[in-house]
C-alpha positions, 0 to 999 in steps of 0.5 A: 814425133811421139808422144808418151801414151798412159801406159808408158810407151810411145803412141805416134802423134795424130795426124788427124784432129777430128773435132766434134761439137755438141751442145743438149743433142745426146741422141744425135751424138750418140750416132756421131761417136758411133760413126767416129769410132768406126771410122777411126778404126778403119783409118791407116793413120793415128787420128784424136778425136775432140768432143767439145760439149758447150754446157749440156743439160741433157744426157750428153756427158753421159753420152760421151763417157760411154761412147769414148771408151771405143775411140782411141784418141778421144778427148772429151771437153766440156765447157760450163757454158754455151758457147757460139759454134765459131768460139767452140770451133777456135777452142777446138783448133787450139787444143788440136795436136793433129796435122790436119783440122776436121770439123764434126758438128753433132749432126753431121756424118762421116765419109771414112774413105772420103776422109781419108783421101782428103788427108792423104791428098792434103799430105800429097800437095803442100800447096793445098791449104783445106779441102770439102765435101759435098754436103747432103742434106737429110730429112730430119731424124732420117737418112733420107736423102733430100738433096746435095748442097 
């Protein structure tokens, strides 16, 4: 399946619907973007990147236009109010045009390899209906590795 691309020609669907959620965290998005551009570029398939922004105050928009520009796919959203993870989370799924769903909140980070073995295991077994990493817990503001949950 393609779909137009603004300059006229054909741009292949995305495979991969990454979706971003923040809400007044500019900073922490900042080194979101940053890794999702990164890992986009790296990815051997066509991804779209959502960014959802649930009614930031801060500098968020500003972040978001300025750190999109780097990321093929990107699609910022901004909703005028707050709105609870899980309601950010539908809206996001129902504005995915990918085959597969990935879910970013603002502080989490990106694996690329892991993602992309679990976009190619998922595409590898029909039967297979999600998959999940490990989830590392960090000290605040730091890298620092606490533990794995």
């Amino acid at each position: 399946m393609t779909r137009p691309s603004p300059a006229g020609g054909p741009t292949a669907a995305p495979l991969l619907s990454i979706c971003c959620f923040t809400w007044n965290r500019a900073s922490l998005l900042t080194r979101c973007l940053r890794e999702v551009a990164e890992t986009v570029k790296a990815l051997p398939f066509p991804v779209e990147v959502i960014c959802l922004d649930t009614g930031s105050t801060d500098d968020t928009p500003a972040v978001m236009e300025l750190r999109g520009i780097a990321i093929p796919g990107f699609r910022p959203i901004r909703f005028a109010e707050r709105l609870p993870e899980h309601e950010a989370l539908f809206a996001a799924a129902r504005m995915a045009r990918g085959e597969f769903f990935f879910w970013l909140p603002d502080d989490d980070r990106l694996d690329p390899v892991g993602l992309a073995k679990a976009v190619v295991e998922l595409q590898t077994d029909p039967s297979a209906v999600a998959s999940f990493s490990p989830q590392i817990e960090v000290e605040d503001g730091t890298d620092k590795q606490v533990g794995v949950l």
